[in-house]
SEPA-462408 format. One record per residue (C-alpha): x, y, z; residue number from 0. Coordinates in Angstrom, 3 decimals. Layout:
<rs>
+----------+----------+----------+-----+
|        X |        Y |        Z | num |
+----------+----------+----------+-----+
|        X |        Y |        Z | NUM |
...
+----------+----------+----------+-----+
</rs>
This chain:
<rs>
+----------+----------+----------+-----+
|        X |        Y |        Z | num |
+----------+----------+----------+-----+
|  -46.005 |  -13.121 |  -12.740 |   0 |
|  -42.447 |  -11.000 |  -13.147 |   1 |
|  -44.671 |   -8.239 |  -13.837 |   2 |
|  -46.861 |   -8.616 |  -10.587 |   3 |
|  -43.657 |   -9.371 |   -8.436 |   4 |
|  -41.807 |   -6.147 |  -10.419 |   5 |
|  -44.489 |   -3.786 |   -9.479 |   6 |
|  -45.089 |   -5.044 |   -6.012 |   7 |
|  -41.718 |   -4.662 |   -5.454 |   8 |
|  -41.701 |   -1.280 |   -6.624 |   9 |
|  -44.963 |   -0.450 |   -4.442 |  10 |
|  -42.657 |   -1.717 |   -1.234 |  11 |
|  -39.531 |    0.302 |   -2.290 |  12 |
|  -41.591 |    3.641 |   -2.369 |  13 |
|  -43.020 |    3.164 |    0.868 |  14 |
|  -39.962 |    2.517 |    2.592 |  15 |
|  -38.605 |    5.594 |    1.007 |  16 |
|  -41.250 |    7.825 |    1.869 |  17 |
|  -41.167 |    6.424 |    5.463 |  18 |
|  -37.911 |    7.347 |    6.055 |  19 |
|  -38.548 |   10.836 |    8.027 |  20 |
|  -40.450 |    8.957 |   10.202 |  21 |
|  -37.806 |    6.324 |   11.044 |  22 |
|  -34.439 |    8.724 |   11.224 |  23 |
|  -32.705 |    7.928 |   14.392 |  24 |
|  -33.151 |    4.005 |   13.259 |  25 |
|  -31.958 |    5.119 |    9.346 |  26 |
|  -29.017 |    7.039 |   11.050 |  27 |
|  -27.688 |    4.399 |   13.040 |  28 |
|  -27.391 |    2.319 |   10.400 |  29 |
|  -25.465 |    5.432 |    7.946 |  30 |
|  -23.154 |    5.867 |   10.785 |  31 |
|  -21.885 |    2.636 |   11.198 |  32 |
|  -21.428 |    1.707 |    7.744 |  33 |
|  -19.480 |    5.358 |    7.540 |  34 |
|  -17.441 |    4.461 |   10.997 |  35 |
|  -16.336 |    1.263 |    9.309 |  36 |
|  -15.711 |    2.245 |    5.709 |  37 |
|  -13.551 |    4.986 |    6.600 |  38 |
|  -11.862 |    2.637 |    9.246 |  39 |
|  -10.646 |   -0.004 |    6.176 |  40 |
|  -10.399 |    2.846 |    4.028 |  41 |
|   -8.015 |    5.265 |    6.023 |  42 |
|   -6.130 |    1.989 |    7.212 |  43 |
|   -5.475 |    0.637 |    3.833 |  44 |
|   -4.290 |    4.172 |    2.119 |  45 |
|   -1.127 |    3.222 |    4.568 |  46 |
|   -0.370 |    0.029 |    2.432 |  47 |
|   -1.230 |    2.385 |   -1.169 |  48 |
|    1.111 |    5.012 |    0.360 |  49 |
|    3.859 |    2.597 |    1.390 |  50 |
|    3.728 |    1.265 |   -2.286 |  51 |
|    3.555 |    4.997 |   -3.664 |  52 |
|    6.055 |    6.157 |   -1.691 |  53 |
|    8.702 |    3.172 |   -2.739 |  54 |
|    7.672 |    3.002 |   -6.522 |  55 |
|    8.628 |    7.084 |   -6.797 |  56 |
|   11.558 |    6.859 |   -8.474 |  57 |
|   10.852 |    3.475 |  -10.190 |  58 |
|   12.353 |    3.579 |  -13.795 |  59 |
|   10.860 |    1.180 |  -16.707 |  60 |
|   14.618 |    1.370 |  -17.991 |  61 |
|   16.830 |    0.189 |  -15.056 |  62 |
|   17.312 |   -3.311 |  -13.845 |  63 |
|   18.937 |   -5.072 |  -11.459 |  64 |
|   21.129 |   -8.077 |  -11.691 |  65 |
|   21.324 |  -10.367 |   -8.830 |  66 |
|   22.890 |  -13.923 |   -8.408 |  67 |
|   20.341 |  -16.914 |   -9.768 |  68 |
|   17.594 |  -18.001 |   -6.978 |  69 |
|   18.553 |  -15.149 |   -4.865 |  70 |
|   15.497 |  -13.696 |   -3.385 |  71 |
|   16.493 |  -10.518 |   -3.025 |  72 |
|   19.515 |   -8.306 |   -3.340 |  73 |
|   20.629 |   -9.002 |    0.394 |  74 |
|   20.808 |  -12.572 |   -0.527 |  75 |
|   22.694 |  -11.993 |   -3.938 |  76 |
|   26.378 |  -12.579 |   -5.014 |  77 |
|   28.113 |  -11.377 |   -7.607 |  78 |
|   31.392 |  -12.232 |   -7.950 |  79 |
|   33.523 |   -8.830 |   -9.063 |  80 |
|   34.865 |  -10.512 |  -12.178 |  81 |
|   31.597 |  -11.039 |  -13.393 |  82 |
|   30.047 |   -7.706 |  -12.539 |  83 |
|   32.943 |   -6.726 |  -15.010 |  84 |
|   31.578 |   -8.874 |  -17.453 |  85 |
|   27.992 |   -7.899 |  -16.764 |  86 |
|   28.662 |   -4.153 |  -17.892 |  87 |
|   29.827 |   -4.564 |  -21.199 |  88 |
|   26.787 |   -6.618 |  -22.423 |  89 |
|   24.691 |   -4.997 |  -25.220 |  90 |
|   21.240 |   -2.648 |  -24.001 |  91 |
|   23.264 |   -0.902 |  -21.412 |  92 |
|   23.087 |    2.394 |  -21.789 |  93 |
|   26.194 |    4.916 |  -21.911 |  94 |
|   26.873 |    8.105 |  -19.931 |  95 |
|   28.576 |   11.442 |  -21.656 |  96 |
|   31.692 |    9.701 |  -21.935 |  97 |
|   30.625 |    6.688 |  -23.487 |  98 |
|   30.886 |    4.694 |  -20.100 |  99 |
|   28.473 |    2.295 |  -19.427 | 100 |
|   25.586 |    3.313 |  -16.761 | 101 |
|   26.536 |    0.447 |  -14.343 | 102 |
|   26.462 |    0.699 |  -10.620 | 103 |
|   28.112 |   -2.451 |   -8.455 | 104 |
|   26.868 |   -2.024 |   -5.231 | 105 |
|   27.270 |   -3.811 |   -1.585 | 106 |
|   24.690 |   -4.000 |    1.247 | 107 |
|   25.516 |   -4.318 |    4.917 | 108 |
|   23.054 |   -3.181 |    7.519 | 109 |
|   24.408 |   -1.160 |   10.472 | 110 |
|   23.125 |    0.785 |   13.348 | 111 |
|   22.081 |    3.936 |   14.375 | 112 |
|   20.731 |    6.379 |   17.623 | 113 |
|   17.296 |    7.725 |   16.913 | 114 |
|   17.224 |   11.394 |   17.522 | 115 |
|   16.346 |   12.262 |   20.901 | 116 |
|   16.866 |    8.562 |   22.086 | 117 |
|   18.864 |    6.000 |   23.011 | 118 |
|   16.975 |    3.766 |   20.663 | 119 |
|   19.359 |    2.013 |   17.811 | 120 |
|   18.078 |    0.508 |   14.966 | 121 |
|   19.146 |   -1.030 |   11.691 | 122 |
|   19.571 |    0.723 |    8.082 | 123 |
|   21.265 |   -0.339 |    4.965 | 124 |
|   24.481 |    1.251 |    3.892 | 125 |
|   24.932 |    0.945 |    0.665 | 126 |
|   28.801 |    0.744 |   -1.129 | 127 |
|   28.879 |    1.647 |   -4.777 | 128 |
|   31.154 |    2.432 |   -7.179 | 129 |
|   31.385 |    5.511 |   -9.468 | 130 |
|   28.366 |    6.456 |  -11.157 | 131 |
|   25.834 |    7.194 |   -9.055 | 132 |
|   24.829 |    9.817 |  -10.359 | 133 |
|   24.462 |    8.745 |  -13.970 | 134 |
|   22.907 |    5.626 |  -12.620 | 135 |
|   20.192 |    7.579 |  -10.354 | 136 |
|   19.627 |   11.317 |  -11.604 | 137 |
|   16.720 |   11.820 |   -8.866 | 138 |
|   19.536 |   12.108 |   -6.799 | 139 |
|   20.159 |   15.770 |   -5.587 | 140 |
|   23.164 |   17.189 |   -3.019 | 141 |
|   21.209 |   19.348 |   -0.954 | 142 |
|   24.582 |   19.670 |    0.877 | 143 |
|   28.318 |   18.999 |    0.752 | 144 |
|   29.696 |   17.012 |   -2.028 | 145 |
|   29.841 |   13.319 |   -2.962 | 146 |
|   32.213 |   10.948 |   -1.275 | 147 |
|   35.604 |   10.041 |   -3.062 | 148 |
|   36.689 |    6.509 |   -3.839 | 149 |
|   39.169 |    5.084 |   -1.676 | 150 |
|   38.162 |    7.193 |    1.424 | 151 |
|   35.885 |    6.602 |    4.648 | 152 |
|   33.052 |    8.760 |    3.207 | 153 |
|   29.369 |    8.817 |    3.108 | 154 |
|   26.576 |   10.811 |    2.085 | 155 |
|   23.188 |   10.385 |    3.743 | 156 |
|   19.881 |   11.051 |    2.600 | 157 |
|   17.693 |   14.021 |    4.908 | 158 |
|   15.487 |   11.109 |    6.384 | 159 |
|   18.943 |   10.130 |    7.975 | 160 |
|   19.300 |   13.430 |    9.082 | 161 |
|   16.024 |   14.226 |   10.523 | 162 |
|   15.411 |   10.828 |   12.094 | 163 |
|   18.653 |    9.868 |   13.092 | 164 |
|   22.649 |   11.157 |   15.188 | 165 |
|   25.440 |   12.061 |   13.656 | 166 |
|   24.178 |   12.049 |    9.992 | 167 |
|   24.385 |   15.861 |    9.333 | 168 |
|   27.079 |   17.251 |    7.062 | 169 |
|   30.691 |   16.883 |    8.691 | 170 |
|   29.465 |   14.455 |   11.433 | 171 |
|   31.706 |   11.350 |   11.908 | 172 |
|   30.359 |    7.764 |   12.726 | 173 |
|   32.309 |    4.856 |   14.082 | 174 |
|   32.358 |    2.106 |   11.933 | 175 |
|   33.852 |   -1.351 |   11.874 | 176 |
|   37.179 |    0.379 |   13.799 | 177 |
|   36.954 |    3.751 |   12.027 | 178 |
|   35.754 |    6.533 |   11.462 | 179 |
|   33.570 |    7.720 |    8.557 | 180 |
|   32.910 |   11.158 |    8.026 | 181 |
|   29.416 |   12.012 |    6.403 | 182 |
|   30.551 |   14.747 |    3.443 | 183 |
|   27.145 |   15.815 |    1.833 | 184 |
|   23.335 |   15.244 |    2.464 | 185 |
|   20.440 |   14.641 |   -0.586 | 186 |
|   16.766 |   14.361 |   -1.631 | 187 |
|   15.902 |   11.402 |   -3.307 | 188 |
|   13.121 |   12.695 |   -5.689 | 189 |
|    9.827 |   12.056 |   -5.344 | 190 |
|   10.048 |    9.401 |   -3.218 | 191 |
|   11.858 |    9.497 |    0.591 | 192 |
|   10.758 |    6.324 |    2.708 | 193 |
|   13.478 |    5.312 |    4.990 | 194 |
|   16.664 |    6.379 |    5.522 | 195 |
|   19.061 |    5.758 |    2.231 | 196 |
|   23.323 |    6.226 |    2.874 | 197 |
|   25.296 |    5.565 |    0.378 | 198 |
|   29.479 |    5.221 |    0.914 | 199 |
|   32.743 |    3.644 |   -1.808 | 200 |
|   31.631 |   -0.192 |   -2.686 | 201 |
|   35.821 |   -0.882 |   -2.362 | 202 |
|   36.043 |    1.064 |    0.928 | 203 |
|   33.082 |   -1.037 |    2.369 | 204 |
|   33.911 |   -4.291 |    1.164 | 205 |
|   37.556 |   -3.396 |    2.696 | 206 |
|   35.897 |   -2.444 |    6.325 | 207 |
|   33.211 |   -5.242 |    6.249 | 208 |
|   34.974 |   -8.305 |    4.607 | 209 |
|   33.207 |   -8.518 |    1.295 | 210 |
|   34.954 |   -9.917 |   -1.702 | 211 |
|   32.067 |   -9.874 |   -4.138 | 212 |
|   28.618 |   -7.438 |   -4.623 | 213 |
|   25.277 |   -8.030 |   -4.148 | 214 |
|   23.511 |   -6.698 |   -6.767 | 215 |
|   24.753 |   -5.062 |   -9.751 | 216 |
|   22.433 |   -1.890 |  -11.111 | 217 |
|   22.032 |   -1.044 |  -14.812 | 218 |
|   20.168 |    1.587 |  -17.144 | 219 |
|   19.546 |    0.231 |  -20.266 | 220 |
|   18.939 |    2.123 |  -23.668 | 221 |
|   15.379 |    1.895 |  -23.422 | 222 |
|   12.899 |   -0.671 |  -21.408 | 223 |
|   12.770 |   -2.166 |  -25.009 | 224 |
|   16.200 |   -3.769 |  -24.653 | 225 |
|   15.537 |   -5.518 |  -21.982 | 226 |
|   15.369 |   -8.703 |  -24.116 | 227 |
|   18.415 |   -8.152 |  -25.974 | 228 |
|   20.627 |   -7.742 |  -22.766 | 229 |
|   19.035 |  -10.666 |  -20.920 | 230 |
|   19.795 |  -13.040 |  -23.502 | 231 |
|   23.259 |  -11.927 |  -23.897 | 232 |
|   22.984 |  -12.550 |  -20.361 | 233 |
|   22.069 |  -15.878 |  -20.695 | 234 |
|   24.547 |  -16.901 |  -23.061 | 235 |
|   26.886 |  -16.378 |  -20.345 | 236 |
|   26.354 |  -19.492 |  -18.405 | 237 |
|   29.704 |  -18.384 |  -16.044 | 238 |
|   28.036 |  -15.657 |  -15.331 | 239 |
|   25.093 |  -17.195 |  -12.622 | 240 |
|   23.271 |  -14.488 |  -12.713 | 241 |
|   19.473 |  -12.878 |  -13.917 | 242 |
|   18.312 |   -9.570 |  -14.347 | 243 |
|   15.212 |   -8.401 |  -13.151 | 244 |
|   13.219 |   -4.749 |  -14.093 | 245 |
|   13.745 |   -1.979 |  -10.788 | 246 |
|   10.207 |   -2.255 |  -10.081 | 247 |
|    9.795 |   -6.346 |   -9.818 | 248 |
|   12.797 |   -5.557 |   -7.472 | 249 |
|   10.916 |   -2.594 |   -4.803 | 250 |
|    7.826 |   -4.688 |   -5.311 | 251 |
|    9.038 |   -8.236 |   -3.909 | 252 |
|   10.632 |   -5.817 |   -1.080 | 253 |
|    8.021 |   -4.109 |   -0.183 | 254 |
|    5.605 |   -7.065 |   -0.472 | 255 |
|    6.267 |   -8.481 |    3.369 | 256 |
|    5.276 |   -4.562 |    4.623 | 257 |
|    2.085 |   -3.826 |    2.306 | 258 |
|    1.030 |   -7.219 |    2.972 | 259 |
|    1.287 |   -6.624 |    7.278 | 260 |
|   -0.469 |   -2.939 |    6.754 | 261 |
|   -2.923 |   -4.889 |    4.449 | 262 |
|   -3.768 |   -7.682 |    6.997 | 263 |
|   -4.274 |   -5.404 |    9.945 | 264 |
|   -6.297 |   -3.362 |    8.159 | 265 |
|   -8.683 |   -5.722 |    7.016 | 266 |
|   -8.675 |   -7.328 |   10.391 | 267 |
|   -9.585 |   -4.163 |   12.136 | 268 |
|  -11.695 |   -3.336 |    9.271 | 269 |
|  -13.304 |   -7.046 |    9.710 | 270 |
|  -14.470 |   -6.462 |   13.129 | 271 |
|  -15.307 |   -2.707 |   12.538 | 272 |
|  -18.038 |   -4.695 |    9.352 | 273 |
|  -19.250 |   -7.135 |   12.032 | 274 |
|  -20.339 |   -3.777 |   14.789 | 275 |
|  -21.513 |   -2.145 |   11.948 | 276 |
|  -23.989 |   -4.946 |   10.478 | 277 |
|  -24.966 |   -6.284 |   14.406 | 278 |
|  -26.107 |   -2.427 |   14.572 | 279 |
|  -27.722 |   -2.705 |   11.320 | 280 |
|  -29.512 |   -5.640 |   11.321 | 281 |
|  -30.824 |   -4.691 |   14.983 | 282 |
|  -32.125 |   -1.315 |   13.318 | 283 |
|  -33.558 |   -2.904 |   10.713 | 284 |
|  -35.173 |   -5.482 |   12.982 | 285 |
|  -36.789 |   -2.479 |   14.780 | 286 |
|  -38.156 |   -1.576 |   11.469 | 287 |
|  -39.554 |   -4.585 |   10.152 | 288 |
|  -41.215 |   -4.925 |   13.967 | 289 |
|  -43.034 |   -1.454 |   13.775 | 290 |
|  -44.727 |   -2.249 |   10.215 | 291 |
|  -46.035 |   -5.255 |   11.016 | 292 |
|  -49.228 |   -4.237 |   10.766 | 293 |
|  -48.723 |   -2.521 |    6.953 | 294 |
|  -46.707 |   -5.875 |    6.562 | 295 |
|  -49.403 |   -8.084 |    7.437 | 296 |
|  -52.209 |   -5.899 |    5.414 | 297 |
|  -49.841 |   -6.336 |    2.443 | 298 |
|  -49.608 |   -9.518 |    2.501 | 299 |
|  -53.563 |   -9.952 |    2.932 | 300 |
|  -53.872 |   -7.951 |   -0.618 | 301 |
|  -51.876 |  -10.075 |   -2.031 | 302 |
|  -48.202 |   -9.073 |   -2.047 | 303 |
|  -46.069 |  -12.225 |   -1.931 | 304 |
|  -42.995 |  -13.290 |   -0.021 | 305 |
|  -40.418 |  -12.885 |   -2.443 | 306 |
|  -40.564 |   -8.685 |   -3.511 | 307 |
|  -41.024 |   -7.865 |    0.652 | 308 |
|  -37.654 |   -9.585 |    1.213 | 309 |
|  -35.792 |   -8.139 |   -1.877 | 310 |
|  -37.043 |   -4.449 |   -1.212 | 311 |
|  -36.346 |   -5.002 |    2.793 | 312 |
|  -32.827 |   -6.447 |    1.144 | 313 |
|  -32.865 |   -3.770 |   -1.367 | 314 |
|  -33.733 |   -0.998 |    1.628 | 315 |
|  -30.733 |   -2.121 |    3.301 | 316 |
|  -28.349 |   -1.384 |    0.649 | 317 |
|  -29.665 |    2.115 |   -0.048 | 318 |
|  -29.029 |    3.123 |    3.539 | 319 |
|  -25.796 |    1.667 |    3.339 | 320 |
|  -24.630 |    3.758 |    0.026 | 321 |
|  -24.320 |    6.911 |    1.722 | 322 |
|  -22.593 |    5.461 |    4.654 | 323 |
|  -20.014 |    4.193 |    2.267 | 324 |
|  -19.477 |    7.686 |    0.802 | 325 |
|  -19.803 |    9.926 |    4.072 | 326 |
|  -17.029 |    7.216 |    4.930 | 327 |
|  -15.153 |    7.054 |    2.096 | 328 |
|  -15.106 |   11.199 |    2.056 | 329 |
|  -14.166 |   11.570 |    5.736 | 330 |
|  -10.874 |    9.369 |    5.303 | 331 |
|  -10.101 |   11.801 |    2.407 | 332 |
|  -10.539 |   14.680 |    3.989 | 333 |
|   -9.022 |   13.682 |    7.375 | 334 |
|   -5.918 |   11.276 |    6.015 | 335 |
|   -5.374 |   11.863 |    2.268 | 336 |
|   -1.618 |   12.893 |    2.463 | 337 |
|   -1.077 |   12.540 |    6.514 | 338 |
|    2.159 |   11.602 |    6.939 | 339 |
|    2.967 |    8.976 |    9.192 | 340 |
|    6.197 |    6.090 |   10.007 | 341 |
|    4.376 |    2.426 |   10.563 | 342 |
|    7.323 |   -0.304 |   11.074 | 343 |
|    9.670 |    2.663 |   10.566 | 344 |
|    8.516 |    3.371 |    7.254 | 345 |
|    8.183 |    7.251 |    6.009 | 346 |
|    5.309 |    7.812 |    4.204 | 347 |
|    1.868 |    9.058 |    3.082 | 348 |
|   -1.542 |    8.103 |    2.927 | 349 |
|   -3.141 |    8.114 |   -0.229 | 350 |
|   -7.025 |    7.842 |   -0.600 | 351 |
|   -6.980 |    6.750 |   -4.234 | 352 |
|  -10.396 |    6.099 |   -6.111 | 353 |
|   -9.993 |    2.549 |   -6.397 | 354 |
|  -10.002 |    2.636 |   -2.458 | 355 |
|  -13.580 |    4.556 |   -2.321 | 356 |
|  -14.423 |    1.683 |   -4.674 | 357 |
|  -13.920 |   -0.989 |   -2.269 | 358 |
|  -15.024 |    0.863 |    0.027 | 359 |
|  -18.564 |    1.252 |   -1.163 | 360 |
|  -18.023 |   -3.034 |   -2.010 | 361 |
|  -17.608 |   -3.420 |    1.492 | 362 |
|  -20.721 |   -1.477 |    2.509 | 363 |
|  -22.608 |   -3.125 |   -0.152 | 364 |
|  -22.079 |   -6.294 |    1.718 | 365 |
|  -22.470 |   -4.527 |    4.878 | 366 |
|  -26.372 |   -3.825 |    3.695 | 367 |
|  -27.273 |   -7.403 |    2.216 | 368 |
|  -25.637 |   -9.467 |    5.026 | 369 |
|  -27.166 |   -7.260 |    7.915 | 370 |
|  -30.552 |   -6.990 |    6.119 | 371 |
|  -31.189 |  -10.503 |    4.843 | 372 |
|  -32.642 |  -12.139 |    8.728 | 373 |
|  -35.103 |   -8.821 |    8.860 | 374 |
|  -36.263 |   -9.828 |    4.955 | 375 |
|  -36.897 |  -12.960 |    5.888 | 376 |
|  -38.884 |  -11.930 |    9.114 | 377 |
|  -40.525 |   -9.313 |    7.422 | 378 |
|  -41.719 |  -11.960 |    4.836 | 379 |
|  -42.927 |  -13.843 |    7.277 | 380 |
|  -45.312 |  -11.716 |    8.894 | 381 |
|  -48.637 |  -13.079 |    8.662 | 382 |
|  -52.125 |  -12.074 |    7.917 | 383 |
|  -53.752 |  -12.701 |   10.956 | 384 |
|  -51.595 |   -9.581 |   12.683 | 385 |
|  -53.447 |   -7.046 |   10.054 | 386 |
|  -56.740 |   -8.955 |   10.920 | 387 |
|  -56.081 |   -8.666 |   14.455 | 388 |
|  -55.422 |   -4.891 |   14.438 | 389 |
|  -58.782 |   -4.467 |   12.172 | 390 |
+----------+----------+----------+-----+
</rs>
């Protein structure tokens, strides 16, 4: 019986192949819809795999950051300055040229800013630290100017800033909080760029802004390795109220609330671009299955049960679907792969990646079976009598 049904089912498959020249405007409707919507979800999710690219650039496996316990993120954090003096001299940290440990106290406040061109303002992080910046974050290069001086009303703001936003360039002054901060030197944050990054004194911000402790308190250790050792010296510090966590747990719990809004829209979009595709699919294949009902019905009089005509009319659909998935799949390579664009206000770049092509040939998998499985069934059903009647 498996050996009847096999064959049989091999007998239908070639005969839909070889009919195929006969049937191409039908067979290309259905590759061009399953391309239009693969490269749809495709293109649109490489936004969400370049927003987590683009943010994960200059991840470390050797830095960490310390934050308050049960903060959920660094904005929410605080450190008391005490114990960020405490926090330094804990074993794993590692130690600069002059034996210094590699530990960066930093303070967050958002401000505002005129978009280039506009009268638009919106928010950024400035960022206070104290010395060792540098040390702390090598990618870091001047491109201009030099670095701002403790004590003093100085920033230094990354090109984004520049490019994007007023008043950011070298020896522009910004009113801040009652005064006036001059911008002393401009930099390139390695491989990554994202939004724009301005960094100023921790003591002279916490002086114009209020702030009497830091939120977050950045370390490089020896190696990723002594990760343990430091957080349980950590621990055994119960004054201290406070937990380290590795730099990329950190960029991936803030960047989770923007991949996961790029994600959702583009498998809405991507949902509804699926349901056109396998309406236009199923209605080709419906066509199909309606102008062989007279081979149907003759097959079905020699013998040819119900069960191989619906898996090769399923099987048919999935075929036809394949190269859909990797005209689609190619195109949003080809036309996106690298394109730069700035959703929510977020620099970055697309990024086709493999394991996108992947699920995009999943999707038009289940493009092919769900749009072909009501023709199978009809074209299982077609019965003898209409291969009698044409005889």
């Amino acid at each position: 019986m498996i050996v009847r049904s096999t064959s049989q089912l091999l007998a239908l498959l070639g005969m839909s192949i070889r009919s195929v020249p006969r049937r191409l405007g039908l067979v290309s409707t259905i590759i061009i819809g399953v391309a239009c919507a693969v490269g749809v979800l495709v293109s649109m999710l490489a936004m969400g795999v370049g927003a987590r690219r683009e943010a994960m650039g200059n991840v470390r496996p050797d830095r960490v950051i310390v934050m308050s316990v049960g903060a959920l993120g660094p904005l929410q954090s605080s450190i008391p300055k005490d114990a960020a003096l405490s926090i330094r001299e804990l074993p794993g940290i590692k130690r600069n040229a002059k034996g210094e440990p590699i530990a960066l106290y930093q303070i967050s406040v958002f401000v505002q800013a005129r978009k280039r061109g506009s009268r638009t303002r919106v928010g950024f992080p400035l960022a206070g630290v104290s010395a060792g910046l540098l040390d702390y974050a090598p990618e870091l290069h001047l491109t201009s100017g030099r670095m701002f001086r403790p004590g003093l009303r100085e920033l230094i703001a990354s090109n984004i800033c520049v490019r994007e936003f007023s008043d950011f360039a070298l020896g522009d002054s910004r009113s801040m909080r009652g005064g006036e901060w001059r911008i002393v030197g401009n930099f390139d944050l390695g491989r990554a760029q994202g939004n724009c990054v301005v960094y100023g004194d921790a003591d002279s911000v916490a002086s114009a802004f209020g702030r009497d402790s830091y939120n977050q308190v950045n370390l490089m250790l020896q190696s990723a390795g002594t990760f343990k050792e430091f957080n349980d010296a950590l621990k055994a510090e119960p004054t201290l109220h406070a937990e380290p966590k590795f730099e990329a747990e950190v960029t991936e719990d803030s960047m989770r609330q923007l991949t996961g809004i790029l994600n959702f829209v583009s498998y809405f979009v991507g949902a509804i671009m699926a349901i056109a595709a396998t309406v236009g699919a199923a209605n080709s294949l419906y066509a199909v299955v309606d102008g062989r009902r007279r081979e149907l019905g003759t097959l079905r009089a020699v013998g040819f049960s119900g069960g191989p005509i619906i898996i090769s009319t399923l099987l048919e659909s999935v075929l036809l679907a394949l190269p859909g998935a990797l005209a689609g799949a190619a195109i949003a390579w080809m036309l996106f792969n690298g394109f730069a664009a700035s959703p929510l206000g977020f620099k970055l770049r697309l990024a086709v990646t493999p394991s996108l092509a992947f699920l995009g040939v999943l999707w038009a998998l289940c493009i092919g079976v769900v749009s072909g499985l009501l023709p199978a069934l009809r074209a299982a059903r077609v019965p003898v009598s209409v291969a009698l009647r044409a005889t």
